[in-house]
NUVOGU-668924 format. One record per residue: residue number from 1; residue in three letters; x, y, z negated of N, C-alpha, C in turn. Coordinates in Angstrom, 2 decimals. Layout:
BEGIN
> NUM ALA X Y Z X Y Z X Y Z
...
REM end
This chain:
BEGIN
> 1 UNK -17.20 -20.30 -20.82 -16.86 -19.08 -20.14 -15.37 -18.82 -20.28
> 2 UNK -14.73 -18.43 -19.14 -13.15 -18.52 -19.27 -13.11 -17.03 -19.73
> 3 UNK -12.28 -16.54 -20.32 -12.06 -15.27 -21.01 -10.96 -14.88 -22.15
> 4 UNK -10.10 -14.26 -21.26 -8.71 -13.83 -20.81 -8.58 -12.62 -22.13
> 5 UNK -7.69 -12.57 -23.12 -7.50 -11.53 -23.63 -7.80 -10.27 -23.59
> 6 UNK -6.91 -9.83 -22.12 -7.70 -8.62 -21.58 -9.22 -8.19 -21.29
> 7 UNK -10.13 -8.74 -21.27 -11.47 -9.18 -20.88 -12.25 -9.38 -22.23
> 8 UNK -12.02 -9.62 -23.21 -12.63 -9.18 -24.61 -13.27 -7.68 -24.96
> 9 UNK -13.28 -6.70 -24.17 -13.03 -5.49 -24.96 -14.34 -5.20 -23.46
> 10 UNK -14.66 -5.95 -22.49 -15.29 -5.88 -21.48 -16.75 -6.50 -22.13
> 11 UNK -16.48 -7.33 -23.16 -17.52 -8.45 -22.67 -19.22 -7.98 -23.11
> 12 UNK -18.88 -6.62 -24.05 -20.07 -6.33 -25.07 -20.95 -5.51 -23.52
> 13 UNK -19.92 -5.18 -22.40 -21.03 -4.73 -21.24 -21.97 -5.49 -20.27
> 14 UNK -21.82 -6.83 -20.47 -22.08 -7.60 -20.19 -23.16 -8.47 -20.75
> 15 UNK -22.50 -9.00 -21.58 -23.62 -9.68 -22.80 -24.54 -9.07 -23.49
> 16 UNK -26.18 -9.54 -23.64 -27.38 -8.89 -23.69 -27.27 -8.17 -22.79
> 17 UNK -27.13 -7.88 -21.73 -27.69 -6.54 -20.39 -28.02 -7.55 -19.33
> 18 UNK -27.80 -8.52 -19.29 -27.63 -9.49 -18.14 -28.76 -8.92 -17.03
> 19 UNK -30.00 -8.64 -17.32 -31.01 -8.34 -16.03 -30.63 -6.82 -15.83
> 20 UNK -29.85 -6.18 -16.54 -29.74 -4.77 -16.29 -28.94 -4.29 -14.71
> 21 UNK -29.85 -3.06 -14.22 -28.97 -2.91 -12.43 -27.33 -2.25 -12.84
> 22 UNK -26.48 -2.61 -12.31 -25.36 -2.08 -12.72 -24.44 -1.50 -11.25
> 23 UNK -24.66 -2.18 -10.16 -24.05 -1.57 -9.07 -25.39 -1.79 -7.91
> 24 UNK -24.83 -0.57 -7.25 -25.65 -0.38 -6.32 -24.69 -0.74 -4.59
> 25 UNK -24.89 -0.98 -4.11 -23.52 -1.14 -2.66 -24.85 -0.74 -1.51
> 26 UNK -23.96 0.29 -0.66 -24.67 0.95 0.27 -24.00 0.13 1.74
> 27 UNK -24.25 -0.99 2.41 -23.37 -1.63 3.08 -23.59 -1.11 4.62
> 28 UNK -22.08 -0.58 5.48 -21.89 0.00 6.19 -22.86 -0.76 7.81
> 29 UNK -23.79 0.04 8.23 -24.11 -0.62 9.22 -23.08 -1.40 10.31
> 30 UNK -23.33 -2.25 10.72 -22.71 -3.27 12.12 -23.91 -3.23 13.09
> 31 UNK -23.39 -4.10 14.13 -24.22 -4.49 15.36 -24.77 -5.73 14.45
> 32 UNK -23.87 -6.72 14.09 -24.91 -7.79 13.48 -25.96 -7.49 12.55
> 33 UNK -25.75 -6.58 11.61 -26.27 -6.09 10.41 -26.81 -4.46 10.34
> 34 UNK -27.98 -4.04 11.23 -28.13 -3.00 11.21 -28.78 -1.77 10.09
> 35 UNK -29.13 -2.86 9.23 -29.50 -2.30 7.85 -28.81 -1.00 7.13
> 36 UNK -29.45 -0.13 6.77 -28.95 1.23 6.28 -29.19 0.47 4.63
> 37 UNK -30.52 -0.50 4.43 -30.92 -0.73 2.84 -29.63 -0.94 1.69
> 38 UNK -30.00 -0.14 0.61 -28.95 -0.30 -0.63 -29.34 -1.99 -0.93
> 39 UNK -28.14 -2.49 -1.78 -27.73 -3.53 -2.74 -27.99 -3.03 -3.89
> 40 UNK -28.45 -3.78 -4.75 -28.11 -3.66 -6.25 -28.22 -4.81 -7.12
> 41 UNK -27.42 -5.06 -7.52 -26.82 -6.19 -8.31 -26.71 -5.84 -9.83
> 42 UNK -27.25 -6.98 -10.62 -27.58 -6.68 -11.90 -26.45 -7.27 -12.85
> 43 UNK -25.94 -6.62 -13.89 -24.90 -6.96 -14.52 -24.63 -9.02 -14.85
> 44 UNK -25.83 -9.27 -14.68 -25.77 -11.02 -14.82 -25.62 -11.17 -13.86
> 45 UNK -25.94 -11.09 -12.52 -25.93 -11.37 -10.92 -23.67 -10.96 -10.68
> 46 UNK -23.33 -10.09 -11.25 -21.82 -9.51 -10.72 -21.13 -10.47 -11.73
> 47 UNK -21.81 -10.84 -13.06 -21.29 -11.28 -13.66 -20.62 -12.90 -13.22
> 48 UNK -22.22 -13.86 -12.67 -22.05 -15.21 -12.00 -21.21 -15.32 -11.09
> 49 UNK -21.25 -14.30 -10.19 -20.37 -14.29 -9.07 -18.69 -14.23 -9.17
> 50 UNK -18.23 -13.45 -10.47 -17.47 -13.56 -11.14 -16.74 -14.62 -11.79
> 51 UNK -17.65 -14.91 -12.47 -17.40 -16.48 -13.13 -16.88 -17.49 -11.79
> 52 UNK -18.11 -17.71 -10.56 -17.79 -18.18 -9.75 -15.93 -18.02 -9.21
> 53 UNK -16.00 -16.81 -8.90 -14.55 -16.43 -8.72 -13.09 -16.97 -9.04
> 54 UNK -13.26 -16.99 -10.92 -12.77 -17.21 -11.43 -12.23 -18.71 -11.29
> 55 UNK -13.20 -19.52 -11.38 -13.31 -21.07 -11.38 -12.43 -21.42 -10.02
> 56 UNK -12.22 -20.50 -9.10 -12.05 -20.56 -8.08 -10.17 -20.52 -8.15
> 57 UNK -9.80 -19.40 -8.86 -8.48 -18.70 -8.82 -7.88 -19.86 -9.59
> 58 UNK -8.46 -20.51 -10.78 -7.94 -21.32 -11.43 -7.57 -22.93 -11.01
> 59 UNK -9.06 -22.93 -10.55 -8.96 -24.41 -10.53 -8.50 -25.02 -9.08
> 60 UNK -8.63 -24.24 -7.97 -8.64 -23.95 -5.94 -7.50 -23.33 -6.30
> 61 UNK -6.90 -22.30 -6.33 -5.90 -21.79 -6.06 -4.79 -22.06 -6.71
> 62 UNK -5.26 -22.96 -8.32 -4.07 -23.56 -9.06 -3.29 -22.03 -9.52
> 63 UNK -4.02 -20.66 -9.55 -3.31 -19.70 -10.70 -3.16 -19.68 -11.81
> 64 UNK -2.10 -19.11 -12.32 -1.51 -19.12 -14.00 -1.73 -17.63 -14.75
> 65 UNK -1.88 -17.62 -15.56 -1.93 -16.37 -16.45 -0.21 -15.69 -15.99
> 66 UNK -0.43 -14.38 -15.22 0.63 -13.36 -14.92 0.75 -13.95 -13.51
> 67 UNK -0.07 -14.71 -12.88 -0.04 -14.52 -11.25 -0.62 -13.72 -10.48
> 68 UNK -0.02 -13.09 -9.40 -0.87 -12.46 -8.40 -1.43 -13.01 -7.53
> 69 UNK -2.02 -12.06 -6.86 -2.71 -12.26 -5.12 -3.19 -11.59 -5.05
> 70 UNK -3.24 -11.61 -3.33 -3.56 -10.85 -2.72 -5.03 -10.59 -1.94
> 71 UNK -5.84 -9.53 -2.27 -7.51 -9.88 -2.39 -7.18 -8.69 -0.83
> 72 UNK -8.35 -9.66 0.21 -8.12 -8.84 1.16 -9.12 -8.91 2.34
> 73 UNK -10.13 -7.65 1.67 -11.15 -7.46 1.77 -11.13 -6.27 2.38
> 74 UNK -12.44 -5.41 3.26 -13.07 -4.18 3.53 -14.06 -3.59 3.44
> 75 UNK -14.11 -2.52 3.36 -15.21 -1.58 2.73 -15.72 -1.68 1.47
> 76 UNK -14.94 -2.18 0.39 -15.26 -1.82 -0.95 -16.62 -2.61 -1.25
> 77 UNK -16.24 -4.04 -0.79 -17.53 -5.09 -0.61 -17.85 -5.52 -2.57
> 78 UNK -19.02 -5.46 -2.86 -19.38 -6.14 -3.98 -18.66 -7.21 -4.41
> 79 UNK -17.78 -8.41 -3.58 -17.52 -9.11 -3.63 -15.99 -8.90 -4.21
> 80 UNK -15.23 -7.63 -3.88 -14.18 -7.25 -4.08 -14.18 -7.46 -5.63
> 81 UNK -15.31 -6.36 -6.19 -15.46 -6.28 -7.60 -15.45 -7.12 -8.67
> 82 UNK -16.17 -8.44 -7.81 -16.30 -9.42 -8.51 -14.81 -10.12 -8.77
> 83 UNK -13.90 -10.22 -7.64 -12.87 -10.81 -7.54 -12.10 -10.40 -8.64
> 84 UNK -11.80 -8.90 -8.64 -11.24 -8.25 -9.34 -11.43 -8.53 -11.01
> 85 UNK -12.63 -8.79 -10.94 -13.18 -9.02 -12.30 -12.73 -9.96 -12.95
> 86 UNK -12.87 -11.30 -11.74 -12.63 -12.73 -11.94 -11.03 -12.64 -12.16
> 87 UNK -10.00 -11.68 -11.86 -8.98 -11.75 -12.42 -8.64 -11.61 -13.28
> 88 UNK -9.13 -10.50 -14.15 -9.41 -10.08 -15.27 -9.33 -11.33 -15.99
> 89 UNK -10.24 -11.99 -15.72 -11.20 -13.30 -16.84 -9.80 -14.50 -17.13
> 90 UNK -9.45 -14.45 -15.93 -8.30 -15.58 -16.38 -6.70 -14.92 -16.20
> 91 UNK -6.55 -13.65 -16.33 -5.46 -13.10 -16.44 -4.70 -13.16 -15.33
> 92 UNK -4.73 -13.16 -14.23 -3.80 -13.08 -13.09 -3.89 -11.25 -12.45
> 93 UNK -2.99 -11.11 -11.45 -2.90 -9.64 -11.74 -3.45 -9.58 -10.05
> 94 UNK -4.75 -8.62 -9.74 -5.09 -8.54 -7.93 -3.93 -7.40 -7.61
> 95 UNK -3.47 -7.49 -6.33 -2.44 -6.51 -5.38 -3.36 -5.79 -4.71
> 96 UNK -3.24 -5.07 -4.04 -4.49 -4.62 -3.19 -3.21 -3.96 -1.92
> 97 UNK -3.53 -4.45 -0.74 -2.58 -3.79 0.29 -3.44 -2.59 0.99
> 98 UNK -3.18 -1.30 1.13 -3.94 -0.39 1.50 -2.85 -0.52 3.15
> 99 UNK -4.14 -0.28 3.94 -3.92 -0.84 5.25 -3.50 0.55 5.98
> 100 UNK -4.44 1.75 5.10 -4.34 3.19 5.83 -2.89 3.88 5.34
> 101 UNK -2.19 3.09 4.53 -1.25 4.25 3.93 -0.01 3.16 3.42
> 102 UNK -0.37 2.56 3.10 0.85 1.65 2.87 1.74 1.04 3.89
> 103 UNK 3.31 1.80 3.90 4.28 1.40 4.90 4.15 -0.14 4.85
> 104 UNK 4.90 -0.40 6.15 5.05 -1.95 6.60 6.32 -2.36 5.52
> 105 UNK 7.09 -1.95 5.09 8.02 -2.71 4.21 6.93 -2.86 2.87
> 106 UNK 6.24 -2.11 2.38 5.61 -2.07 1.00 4.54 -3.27 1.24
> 107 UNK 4.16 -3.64 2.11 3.12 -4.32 2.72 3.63 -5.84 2.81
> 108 UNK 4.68 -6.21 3.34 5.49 -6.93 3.53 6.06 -7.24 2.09
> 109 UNK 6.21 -6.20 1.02 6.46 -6.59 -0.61 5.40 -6.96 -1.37
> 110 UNK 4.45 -6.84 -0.93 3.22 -6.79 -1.51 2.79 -8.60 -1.59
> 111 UNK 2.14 -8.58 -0.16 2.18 -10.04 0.61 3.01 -11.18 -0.02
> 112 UNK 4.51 -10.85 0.55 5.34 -11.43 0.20 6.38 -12.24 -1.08
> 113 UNK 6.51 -10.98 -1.86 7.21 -11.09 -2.98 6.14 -10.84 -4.78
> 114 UNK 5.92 -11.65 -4.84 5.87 -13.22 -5.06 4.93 -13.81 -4.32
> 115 UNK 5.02 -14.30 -3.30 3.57 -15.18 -2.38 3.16 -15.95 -3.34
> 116 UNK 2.11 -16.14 -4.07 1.28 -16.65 -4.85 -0.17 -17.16 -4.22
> 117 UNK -0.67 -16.55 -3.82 -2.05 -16.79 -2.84 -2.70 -15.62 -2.07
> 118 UNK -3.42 -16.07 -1.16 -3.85 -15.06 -0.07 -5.44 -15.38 -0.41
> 119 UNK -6.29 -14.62 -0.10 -8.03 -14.37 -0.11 -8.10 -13.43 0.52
REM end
């Protein structure tokens, strides 16, 4: 299990709870997806996906402990969380560009300075 300094002080929520429900995601109806039904994902289920993540930032994206990127996602998808998490685990830092409020120069700093990776 990769596990990042910061991410020590996380891990006792995790370990032994594994079947426990921990998020619930209410996912916004579409035309493809007309479902109103909740998600709920159990602290071992956010956890794998995580891990998955992780393996991902490190080993695919070739990140270093104190790298960014840029996670760039909508509607506050389960998947976000996980990402976020998975940064955590191997120490790289997520940006988050807010699309509703963040000027085009800040956006453009964000992205840009340090381009490290895009998701």
């Amino acid at each position: 299990m990769m596990v990042s300094e910061a991410l020590k002080g996380y891990l006792p929520a995790f370990q032994g709870h594994e079947d426990e429900p921990f998020l619930t995601f209410y996912p916004v109806p579409s035309p493809s997806s007309p479902s109103t039904a909740k998600i709920t994902w159990t602290r071992g289920e956010l956890w794998t996906l995580a891990q998955r993540f992780a393996h991902m930032l490190k080993h695919t994206a070739k990140l270093r402990k104190g790298d960014c990127q840029v996670h760039l996602f909508a509607a506050n998808s389960v998947e976000d969380v996980a990402l976020r998490l998975a940064s955590v685990m191997v120490g790289t830092v997520p940006v988050t560009v807010n699309w509703d409020s963040d000027p085009i120069d800040r956006v453009v700093f964000k992205v840009c300075y340090p381009l490290i990776s895009v998701f």
